[in-house]
C-alpha positions as CSV (number, residue, x, y, z in Angstrom):
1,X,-12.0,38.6,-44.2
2,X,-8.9,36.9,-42.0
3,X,-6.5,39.4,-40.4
4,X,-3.9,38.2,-38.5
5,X,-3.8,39.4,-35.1
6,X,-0.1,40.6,-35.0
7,X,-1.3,42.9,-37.8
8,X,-4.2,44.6,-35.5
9,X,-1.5,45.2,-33.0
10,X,0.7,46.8,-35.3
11,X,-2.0,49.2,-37.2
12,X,-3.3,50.0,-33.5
13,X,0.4,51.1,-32.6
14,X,0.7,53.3,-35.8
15,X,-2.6,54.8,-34.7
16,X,-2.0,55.9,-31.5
17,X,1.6,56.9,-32.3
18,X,0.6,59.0,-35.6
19,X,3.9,57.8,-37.2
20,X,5.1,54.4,-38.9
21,X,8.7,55.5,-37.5
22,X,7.7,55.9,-33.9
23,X,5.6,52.8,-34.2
24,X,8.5,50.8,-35.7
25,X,10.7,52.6,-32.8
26,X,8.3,50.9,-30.0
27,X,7.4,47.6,-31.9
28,X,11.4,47.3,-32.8
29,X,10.8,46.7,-36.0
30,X,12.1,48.7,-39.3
31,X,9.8,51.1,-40.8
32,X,10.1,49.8,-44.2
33,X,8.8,46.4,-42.7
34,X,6.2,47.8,-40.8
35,X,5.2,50.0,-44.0
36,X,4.8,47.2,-45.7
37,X,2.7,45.6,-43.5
38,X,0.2,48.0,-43.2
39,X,-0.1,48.2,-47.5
40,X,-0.8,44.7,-47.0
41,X,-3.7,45.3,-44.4
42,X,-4.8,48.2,-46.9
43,X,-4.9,46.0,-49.4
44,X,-6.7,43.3,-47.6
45,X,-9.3,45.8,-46.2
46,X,-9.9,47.1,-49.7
47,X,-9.5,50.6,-48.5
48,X,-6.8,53.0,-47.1
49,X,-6.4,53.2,-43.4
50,X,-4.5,56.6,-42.9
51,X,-4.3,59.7,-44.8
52,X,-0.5,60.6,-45.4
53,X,0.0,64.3,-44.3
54,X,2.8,66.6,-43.6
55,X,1.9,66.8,-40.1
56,X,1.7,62.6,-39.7
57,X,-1.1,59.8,-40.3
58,X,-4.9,60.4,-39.8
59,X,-7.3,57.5,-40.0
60,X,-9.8,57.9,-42.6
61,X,-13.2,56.4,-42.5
62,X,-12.3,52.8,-43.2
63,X,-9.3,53.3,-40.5
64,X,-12.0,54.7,-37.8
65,X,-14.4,51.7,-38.2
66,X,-10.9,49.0,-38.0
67,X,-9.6,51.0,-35.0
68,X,-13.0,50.5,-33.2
69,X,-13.2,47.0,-33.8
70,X,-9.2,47.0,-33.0
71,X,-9.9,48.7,-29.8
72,X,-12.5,46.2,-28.7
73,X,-9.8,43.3,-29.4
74,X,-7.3,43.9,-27.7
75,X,-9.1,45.3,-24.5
76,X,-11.1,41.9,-24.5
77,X,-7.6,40.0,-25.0
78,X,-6.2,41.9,-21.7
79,X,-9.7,41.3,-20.2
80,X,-9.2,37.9,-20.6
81,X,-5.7,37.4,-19.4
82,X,-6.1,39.3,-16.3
83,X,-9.5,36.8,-15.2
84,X,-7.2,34.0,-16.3
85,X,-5.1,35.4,-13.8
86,X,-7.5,36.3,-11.4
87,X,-8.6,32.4,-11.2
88,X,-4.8,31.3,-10.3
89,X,-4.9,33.3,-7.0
90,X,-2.6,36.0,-8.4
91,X,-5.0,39.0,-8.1
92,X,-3.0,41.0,-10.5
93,X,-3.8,43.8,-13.1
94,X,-2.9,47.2,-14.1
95,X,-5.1,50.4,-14.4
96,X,-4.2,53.3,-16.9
97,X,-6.1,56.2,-15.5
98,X,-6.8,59.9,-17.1
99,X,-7.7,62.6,-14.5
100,X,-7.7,66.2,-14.5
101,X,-4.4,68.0,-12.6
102,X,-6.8,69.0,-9.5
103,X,-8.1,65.9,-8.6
104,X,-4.3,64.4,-8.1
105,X,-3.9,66.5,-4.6
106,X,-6.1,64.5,-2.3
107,X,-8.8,63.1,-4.2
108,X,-7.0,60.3,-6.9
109,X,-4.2,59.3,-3.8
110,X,-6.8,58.7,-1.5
111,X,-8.2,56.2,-4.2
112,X,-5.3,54.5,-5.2
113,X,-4.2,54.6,-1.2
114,X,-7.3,52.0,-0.9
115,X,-6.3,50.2,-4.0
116,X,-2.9,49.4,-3.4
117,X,-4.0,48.5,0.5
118,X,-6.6,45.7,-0.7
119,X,-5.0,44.9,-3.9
120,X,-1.3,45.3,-3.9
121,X,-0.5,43.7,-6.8
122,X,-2.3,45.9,-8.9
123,X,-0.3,48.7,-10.5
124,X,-1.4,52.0,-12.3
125,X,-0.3,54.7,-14.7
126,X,-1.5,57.9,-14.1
127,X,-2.0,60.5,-16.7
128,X,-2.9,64.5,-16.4
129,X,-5.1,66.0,-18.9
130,X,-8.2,68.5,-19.8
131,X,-11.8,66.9,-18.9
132,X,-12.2,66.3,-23.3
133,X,-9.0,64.9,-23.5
134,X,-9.8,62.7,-21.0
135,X,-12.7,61.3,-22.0
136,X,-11.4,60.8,-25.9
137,X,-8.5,58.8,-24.4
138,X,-11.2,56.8,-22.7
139,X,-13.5,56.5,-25.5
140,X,-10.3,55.6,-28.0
141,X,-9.1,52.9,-25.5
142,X,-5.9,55.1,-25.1
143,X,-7.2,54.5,-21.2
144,X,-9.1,52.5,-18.9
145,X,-10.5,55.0,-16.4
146,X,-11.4,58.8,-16.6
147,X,-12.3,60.6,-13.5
148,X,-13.1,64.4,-15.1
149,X,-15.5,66.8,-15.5
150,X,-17.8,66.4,-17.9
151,X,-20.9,68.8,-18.8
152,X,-22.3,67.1,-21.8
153,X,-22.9,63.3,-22.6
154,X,-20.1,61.3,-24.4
155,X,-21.6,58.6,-26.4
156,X,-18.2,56.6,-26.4
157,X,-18.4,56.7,-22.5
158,X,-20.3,54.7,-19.7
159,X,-21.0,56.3,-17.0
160,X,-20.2,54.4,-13.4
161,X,-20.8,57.6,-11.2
162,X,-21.1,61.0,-10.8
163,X,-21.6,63.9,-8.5
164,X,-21.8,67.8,-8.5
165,X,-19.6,69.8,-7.0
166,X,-20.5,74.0,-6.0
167,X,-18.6,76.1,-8.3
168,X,-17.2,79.0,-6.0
169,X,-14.6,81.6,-5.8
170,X,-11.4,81.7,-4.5
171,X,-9.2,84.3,-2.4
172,X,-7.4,84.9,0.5
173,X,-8.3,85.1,4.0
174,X,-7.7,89.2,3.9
175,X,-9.3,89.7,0.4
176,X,-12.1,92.3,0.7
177,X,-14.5,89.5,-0.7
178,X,-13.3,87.4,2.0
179,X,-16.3,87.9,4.4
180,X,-19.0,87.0,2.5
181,X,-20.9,84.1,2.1
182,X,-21.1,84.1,-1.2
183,X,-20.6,86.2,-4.3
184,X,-21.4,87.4,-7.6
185,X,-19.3,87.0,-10.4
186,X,-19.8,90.5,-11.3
187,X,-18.9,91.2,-7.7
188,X,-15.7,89.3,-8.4
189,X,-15.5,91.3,-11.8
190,X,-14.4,94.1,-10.1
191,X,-11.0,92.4,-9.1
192,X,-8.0,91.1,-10.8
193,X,-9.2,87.9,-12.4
194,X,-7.7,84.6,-13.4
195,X,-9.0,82.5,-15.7
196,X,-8.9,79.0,-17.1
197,X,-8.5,78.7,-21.1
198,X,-11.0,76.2,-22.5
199,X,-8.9,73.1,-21.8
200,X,-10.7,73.0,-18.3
201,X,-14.0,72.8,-17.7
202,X,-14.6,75.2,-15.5
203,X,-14.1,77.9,-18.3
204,X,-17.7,76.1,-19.6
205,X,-19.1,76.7,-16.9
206,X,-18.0,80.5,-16.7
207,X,-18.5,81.4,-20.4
208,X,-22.1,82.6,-19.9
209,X,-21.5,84.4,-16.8
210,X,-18.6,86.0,-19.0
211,X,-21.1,87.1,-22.1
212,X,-23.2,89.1,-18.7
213,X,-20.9,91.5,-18.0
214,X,-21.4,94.5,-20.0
215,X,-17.7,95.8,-19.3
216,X,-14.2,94.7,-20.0
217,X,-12.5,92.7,-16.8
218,X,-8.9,92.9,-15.5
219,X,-7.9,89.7,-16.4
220,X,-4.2,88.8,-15.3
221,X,-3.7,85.4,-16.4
222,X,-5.8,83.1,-18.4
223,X,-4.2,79.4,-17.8
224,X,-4.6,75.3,-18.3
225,X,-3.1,74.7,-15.1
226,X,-4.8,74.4,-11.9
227,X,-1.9,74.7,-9.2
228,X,-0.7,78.1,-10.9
229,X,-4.0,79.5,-11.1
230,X,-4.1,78.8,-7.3
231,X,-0.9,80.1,-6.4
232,X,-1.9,83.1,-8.0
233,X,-4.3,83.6,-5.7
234,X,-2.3,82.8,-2.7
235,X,0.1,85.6,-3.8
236,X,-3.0,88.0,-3.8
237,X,-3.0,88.5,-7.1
238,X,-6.5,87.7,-8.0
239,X,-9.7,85.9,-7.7
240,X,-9.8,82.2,-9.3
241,X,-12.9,79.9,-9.7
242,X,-12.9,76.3,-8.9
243,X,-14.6,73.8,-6.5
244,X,-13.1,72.8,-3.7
245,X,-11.2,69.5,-5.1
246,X,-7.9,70.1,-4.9
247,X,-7.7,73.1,-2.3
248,X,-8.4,71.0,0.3
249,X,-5.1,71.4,2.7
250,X,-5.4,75.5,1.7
251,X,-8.7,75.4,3.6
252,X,-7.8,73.4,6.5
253,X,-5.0,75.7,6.5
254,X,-7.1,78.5,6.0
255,X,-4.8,79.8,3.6
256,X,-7.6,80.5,0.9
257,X,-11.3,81.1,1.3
258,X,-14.1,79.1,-0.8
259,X,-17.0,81.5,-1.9
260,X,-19.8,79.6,-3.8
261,X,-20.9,81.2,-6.9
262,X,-24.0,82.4,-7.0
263,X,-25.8,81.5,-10.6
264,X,-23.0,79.2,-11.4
265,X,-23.7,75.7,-12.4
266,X,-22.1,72.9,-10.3
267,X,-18.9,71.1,-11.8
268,X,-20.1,67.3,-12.7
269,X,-17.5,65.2,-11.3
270,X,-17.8,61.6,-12.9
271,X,-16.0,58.0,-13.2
272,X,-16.2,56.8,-17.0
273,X,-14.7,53.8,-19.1
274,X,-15.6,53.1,-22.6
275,X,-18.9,52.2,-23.2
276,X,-19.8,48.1,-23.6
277,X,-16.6,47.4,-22.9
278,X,-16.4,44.2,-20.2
279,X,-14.4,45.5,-17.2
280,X,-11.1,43.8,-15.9
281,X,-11.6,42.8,-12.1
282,X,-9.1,45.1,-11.2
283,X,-10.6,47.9,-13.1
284,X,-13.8,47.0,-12.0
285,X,-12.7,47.2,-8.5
286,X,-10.7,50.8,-9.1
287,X,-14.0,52.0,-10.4
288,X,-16.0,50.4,-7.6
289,X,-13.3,52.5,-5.2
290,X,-13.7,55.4,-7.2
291,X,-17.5,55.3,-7.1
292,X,-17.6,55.1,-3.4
293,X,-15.2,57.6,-2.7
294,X,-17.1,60.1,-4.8
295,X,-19.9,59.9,-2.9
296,X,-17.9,60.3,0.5
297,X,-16.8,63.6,-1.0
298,X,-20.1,64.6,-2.1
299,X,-21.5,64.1,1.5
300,X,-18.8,65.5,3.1
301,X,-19.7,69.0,0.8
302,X,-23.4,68.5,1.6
């Protein structure tokens, strides 16, 4: 079977917009053309490639196995352009990261601070989303890079580094668990709460510790986002769990205390890219950054 390439690039923009129309919009081309160019792949394929619903296109089976070989194409293709490049002196490239919204305070700048430093032609897009999220984009080639926290393995996802990271509580410096050297969560039960919904991982992590308690808990927000849940906590409205990645200038401050969290497993910090996919050099080198700054921050916890 020959498919032309133009006609990989187009099906691969109708995935990852979910729509022939926004495809068409980006690809400035008509819909009715770009329609009929992906009947013609269907039809070349032997199968259909998205299920029509209300709600937009889905790939079906056939579409999943195209869109994995798809994926592979056109990462090779910008693989091979950039080494190309890489050869003529012009040390160029572009990184499309995925991270979580507590790792953009100190711990992503302070990567791409090195980056830009040692390689300033190379340029990045940054993204914000849930640990899952951030892996799927990785694993779908949405992204290059995914620096998250992930609890179980990924099969679509290779592994460059990881590190744990003590789960602990948070309040401020006159909270009356403030003193201690470490707590409970059913000692922290007895405050205001505020949790993170499931899109963060730390809510993994906390689910069992939830099942424990016998009684119901004053929970005063449940939240995806990171900065609110620590700005609640620096109004003295409740007790928040996280690690210490992203309240870094609150404890040099000393605007918030850091209790570790006795029983509570450690949040796995780790740098991912799709699995046997060849790296760029210049997202081999982000990664290579990446990997070593991890393991500053892990020795500077330890």
């Amino acid at each position: 079977m020959k498919i032309h390439a133009k006609a990989l690039i187009h099906f691969d923009a109708i995935r990852r917009c979910g729509s022939i129309r926004q495809a068409a919009k980006q690809l400035h081309l008509s819909s009715s053309a770009l329609n009929r160019q992906l009947l013609e792949l269907e039809s070349q394929v032997g199968a259909p490639l998205f299920e029509r619903l209300h709600s937009g296109l889905r790939l079906t089976p056939s579409g999943e196995v195209l869109a994995r070989h798809v994926i592979h194409v056109i990462q090779d293709e910008q693989r091979m352009t950039l080494e190309l490049q890489a050869q003529k002196g012009l040390q160029s490239g572009h990184i499309n990261l995925v991270t979580v919204e507590a790792l953009t305070h100190a711990f992503v700048p302070a990567i791409l601070e090195r980056m830009a430093s040692q390689h300033p032609r190379v340029s990045a897009s940054v993204r914000i989303a849930g640990s899952r999220k951030a892996a799927d984009e990785v694993s779908d080639g949405s992204a290059d890079v995914a620096i998250s926290f992930l609890h179980q393995r990924h099969t679509g996802l290779q592994q460059i580094a990881v590190a744990p990271f003590a789960l602990g509580a948070i309040v401020t410096p006159g909270h009356a668990l403030a003193s201690r050297d470490g707590v409970t969560f059913s000692q922290c039960a007895q405050h205001p709460l505020v949790l993170p919904t499931p899109e963060i991982s730390i809510h993994e992590a906390l689910e069992p510790l939830l099942r424990a308690l016998p009684g119901p808990l004053q929970v005063i927000m449940q939240t995806n986002s990171f900065e609110l849940m620590k700005q609640m906590v620096r109004q003295g409205r409740g007790v928040a769990f996280v690690n210490r990645l992203g309240i870094e200038d609150e404890l040099k401050r000393g605007a918030l205390v850091h209790l570790p969290l006795k029983k509570a497993p450690p949040s796995l910090l780790g740098i991912y890219v799709r699995a046997g996919r060849s790296l760029p050099p210049a997202i081999g080198r982000f990664c290579q950054f990446a990997a070593e700054y991890l393991q500053q921050r892990r020795d500077e916890e330890s």
